[in-house]
C-alpha positions as a Markdown table, in Angstrom:
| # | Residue | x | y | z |
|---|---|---|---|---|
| 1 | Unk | 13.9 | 203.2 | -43.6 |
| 2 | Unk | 17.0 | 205.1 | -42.6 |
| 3 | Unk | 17.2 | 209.0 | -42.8 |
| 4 | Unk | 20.2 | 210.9 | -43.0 |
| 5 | Unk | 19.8 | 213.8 | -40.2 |
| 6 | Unk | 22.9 | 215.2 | -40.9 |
| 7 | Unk | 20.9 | 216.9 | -44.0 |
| 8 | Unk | 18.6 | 218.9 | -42.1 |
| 9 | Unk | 19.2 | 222.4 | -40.5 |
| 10 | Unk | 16.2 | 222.4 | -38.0 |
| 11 | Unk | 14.5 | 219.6 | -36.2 |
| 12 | Unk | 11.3 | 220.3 | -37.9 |
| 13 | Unk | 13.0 | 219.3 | -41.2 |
| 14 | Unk | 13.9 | 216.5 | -39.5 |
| 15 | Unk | 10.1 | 215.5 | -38.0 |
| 16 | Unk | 9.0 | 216.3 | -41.3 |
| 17 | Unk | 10.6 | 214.0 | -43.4 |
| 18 | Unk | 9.8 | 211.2 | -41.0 |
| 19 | Unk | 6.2 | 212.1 | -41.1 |
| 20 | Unk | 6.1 | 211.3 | -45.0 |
| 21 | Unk | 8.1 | 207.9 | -44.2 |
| 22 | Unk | 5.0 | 206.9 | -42.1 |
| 23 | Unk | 2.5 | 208.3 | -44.4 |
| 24 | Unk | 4.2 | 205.9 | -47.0 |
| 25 | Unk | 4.8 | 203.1 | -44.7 |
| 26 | Unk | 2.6 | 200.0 | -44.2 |
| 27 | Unk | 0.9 | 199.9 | -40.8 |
| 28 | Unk | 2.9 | 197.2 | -39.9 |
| 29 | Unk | 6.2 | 199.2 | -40.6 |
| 30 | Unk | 5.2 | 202.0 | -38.4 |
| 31 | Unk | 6.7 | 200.5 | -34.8 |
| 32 | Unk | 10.3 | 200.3 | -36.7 |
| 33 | Unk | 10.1 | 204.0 | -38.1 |
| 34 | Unk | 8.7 | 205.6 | -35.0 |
| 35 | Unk | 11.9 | 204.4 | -32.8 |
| 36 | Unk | 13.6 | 205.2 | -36.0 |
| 37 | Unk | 12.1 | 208.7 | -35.9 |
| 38 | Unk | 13.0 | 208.8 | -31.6 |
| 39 | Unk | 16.6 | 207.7 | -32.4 |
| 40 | Unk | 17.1 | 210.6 | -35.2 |
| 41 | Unk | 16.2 | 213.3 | -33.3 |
| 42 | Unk | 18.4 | 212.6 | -30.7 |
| 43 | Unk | 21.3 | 211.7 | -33.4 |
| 44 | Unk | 20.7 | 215.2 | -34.8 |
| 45 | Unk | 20.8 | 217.4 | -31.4 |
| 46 | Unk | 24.4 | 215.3 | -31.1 |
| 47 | Unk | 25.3 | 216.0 | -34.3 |
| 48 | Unk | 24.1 | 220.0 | -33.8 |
| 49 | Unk | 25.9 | 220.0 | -30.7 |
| 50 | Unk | 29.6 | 218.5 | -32.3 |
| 51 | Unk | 28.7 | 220.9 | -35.4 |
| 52 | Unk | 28.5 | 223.8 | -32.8 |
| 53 | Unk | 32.0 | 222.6 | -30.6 |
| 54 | Unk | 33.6 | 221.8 | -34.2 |
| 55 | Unk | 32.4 | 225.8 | -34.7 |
| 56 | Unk | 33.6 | 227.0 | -31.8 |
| 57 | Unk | 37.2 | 225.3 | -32.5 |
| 58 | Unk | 38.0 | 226.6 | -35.4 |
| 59 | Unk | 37.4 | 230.0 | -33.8 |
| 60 | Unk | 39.6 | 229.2 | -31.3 |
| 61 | Unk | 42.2 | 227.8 | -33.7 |
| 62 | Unk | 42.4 | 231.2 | -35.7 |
| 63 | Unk | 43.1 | 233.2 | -33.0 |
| 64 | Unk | 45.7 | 230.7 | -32.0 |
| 65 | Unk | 47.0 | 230.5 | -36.0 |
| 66 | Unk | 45.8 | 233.8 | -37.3 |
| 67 | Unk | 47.6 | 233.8 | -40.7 |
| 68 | Unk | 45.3 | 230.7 | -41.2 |
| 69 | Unk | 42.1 | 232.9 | -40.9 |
| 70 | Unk | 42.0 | 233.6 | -44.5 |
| 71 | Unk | 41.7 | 230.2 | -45.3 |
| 72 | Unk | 39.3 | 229.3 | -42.5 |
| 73 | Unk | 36.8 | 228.0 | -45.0 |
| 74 | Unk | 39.2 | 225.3 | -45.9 |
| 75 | Unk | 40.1 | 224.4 | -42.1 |
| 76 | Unk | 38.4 | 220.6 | -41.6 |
| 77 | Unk | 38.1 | 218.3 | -38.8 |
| 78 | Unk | 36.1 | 215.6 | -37.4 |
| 79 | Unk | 36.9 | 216.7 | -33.6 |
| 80 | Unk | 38.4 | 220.1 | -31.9 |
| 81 | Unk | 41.9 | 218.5 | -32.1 |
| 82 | Unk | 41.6 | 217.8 | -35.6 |
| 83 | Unk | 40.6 | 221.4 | -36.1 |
| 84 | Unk | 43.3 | 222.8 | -34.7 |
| 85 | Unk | 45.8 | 220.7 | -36.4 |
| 86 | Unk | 44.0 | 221.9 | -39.7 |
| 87 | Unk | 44.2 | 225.6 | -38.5 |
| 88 | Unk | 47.7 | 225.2 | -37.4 |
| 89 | Unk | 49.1 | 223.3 | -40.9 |
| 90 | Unk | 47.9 | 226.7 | -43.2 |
| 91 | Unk | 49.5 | 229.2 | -40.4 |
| 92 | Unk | 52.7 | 227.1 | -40.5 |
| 93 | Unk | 52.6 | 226.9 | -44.4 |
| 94 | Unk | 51.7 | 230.7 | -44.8 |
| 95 | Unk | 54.1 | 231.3 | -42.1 |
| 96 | Unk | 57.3 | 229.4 | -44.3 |
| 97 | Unk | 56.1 | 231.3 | -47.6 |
| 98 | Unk | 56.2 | 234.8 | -45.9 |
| 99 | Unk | 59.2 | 233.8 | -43.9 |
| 100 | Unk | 61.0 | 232.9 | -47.6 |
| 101 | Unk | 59.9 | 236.1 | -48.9 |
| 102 | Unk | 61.5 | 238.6 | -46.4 |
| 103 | Unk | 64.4 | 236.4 | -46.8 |
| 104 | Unk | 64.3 | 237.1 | -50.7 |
| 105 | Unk | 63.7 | 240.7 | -50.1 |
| 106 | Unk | 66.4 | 241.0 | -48.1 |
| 107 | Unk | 68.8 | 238.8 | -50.0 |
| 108 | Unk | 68.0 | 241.2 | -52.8 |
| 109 | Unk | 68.2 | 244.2 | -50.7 |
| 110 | Unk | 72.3 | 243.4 | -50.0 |
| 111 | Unk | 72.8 | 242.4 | -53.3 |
| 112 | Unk | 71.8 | 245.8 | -54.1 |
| 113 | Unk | 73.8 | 247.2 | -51.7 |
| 114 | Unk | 77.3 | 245.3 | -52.2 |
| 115 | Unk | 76.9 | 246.2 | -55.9 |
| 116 | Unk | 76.8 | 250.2 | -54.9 |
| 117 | Unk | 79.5 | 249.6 | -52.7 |
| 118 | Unk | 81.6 | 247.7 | -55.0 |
| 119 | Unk | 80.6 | 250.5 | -57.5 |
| 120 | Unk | 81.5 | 253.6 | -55.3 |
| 121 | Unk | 85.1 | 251.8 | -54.6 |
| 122 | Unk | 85.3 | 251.3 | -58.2 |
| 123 | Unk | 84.5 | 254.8 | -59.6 |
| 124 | Unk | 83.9 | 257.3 | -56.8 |
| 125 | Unk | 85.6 | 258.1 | -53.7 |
| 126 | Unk | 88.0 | 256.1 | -51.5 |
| 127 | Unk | 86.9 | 253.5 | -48.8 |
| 128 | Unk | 87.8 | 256.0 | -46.0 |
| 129 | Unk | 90.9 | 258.7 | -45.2 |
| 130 | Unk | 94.3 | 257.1 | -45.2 |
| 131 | Unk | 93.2 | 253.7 | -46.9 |
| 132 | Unk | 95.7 | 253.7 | -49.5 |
| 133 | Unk | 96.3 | 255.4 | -53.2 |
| 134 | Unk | 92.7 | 257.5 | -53.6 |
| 135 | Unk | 90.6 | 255.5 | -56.8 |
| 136 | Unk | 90.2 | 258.0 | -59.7 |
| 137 | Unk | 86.7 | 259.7 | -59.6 |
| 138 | Unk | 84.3 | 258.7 | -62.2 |
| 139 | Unk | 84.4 | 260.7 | -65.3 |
| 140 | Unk | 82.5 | 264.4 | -65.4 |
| 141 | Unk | 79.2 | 263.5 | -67.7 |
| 142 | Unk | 80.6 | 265.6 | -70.3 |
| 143 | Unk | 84.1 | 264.0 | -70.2 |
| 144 | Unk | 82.2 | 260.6 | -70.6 |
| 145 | Unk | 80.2 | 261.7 | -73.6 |
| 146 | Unk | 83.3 | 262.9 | -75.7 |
| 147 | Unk | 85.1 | 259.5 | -74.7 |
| 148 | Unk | 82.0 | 257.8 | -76.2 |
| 149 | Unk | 81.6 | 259.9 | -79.4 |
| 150 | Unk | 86.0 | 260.0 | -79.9 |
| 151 | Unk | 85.4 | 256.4 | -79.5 |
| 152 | Unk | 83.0 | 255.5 | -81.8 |
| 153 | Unk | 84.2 | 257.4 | -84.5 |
| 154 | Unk | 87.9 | 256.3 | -83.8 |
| 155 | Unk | 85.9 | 252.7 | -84.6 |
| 156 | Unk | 84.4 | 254.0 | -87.3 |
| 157 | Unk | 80.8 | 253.3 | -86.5 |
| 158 | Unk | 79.7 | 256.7 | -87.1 |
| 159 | Unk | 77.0 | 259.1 | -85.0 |
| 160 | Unk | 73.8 | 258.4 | -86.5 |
| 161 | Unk | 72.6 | 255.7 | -84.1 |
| 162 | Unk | 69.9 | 257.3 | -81.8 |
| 163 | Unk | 72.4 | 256.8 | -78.8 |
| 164 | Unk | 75.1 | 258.9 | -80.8 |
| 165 | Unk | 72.8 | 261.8 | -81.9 |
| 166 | Unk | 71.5 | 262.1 | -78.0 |
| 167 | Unk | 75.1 | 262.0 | -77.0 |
| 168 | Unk | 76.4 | 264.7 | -79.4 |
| 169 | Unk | 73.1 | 267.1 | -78.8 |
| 170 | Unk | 74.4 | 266.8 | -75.1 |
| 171 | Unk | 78.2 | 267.0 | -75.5 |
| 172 | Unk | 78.4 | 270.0 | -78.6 |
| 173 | Unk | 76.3 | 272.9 | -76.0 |
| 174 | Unk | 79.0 | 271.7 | -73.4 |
| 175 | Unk | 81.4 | 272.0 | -75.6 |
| 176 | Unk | 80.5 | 275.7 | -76.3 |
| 177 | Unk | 80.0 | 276.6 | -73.2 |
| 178 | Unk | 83.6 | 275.6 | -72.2 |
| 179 | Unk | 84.6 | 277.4 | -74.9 |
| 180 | Unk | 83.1 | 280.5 | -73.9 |
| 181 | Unk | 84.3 | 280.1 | -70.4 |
| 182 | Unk | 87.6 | 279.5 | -71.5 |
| 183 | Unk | 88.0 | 283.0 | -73.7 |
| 184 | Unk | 86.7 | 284.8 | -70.4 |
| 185 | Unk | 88.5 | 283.4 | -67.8 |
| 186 | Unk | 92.3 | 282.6 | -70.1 |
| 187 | Unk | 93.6 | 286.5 | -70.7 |
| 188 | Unk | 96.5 | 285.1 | -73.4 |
| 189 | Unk | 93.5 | 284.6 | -75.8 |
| 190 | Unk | 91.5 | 287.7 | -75.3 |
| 191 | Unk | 92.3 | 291.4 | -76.2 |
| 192 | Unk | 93.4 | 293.0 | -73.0 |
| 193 | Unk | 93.4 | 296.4 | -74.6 |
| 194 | Unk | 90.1 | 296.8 | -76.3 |
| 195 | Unk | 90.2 | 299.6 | -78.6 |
| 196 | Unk | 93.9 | 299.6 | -79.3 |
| 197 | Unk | 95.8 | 298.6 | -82.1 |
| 198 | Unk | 96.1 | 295.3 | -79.6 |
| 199 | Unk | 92.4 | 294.5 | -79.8 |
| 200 | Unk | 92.6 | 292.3 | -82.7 |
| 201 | Unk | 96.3 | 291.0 | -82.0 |
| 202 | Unk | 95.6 | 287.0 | -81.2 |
| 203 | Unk | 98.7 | 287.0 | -78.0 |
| 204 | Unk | 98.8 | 283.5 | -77.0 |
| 205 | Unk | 101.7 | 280.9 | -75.9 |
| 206 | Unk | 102.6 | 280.9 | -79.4 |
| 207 | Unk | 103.6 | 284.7 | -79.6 |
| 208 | Unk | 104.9 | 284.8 | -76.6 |
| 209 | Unk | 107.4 | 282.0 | -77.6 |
| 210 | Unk | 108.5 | 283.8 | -81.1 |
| 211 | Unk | 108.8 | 287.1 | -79.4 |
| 212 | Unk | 111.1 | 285.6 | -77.0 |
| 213 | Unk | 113.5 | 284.8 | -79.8 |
């Protein structure tokens, strides 16, 4: 009879299951499973003892692999050096991935910025003082919006897309104001005698012209 004493936690599981192979066993048999018995105990305290070193490697490989420590579970080995080289084959893999990752990010972090950059040269100011013919600004946000709207009727597409009537609610209160800026701040089409016979005479570049013939 042969018992498999890598099975058992404890010894006494192990003593145990050789004392029901001698219940069972002829008298004749009981010489053979006795030594049997002698020789498992002593193969289980080896095996407890490699179990515990095999334990006490894997510790000792974390620490030196620590990104492997979350997959400790998985970290296999007959003997400490096969262990380690377990350990060390998840930190190295774990390692690559994170190392290709902070490579993306950054990758995708100057993307980001040679976009703005090429953007800003495009549309906003120049590269620096004295580097040449100054790039126009981009357009004001109201200046935009008229473009758009001039444009799309000039196409004949019409304003009733969604985009059209949020660019017209935006542009027409502009529009407005700029108006009412314009009689307030431009005297040649205001009254600048209000009260007079003047205050409802419309003197703009016009007048000024004819009365100059």
């Amino acid at each position: 009879m042969a018992v498999d004493v890598s099975e058992f936690d404890t010894i006494e599981e192990v003593d145990k299951a050789y004392k029901k192979a001698l219940a069972k066993a002829d008298e004749a048999d009981e010489p053979a499973i006795r030594a049997e018995w002698a020789e498992g105990k002593v193969a289980f305290y080896q095996l407890r003892e490699s179990k515990a070193q095999l334990e006490i490697a894997k510790r000792d490989a974390v620490e030196k692999y620590p990104s492997a420590k979350r997959f400790i579970a998985q970290i296999t080995g007959k003997t400490p050096a096969e262990v380690e080289a377990s350990a060390k084959s998840f930190h190295d893999a774990i390692e690559e991935e994170r190392k290709t990752f902070e490579q993306t990010k950054q990758q995708a972090a100057d993307d980001e910025a040679t976009a703005r950059a090429q953007a800003q040269q495009q549309y906003g100011a120049p590269v620096g003082a004295g580097g040449g013919t100054p790039i126009p600004p981009l357009l004001e946000p109201h200046e935009a919006l008229e473009r758009r709207i001039h444009q799309r009727l000039t196409d004949g597409k019409g304003l009733q897309d969604s985009q059209s009537k949020m660019d017209v609610a935006r542009w027409v209160p502009d529009r407005l104001r700029a108006g009412i800026v314009q009689s307030q701040q431009n005297p040649s089409y205001k009254s600048t005698r209000p009260g007079t016979a003047d205050d409802k005479k419309i003197s703009d570049d016009r007048t000024a012209r004819k009365n100059a013939r």
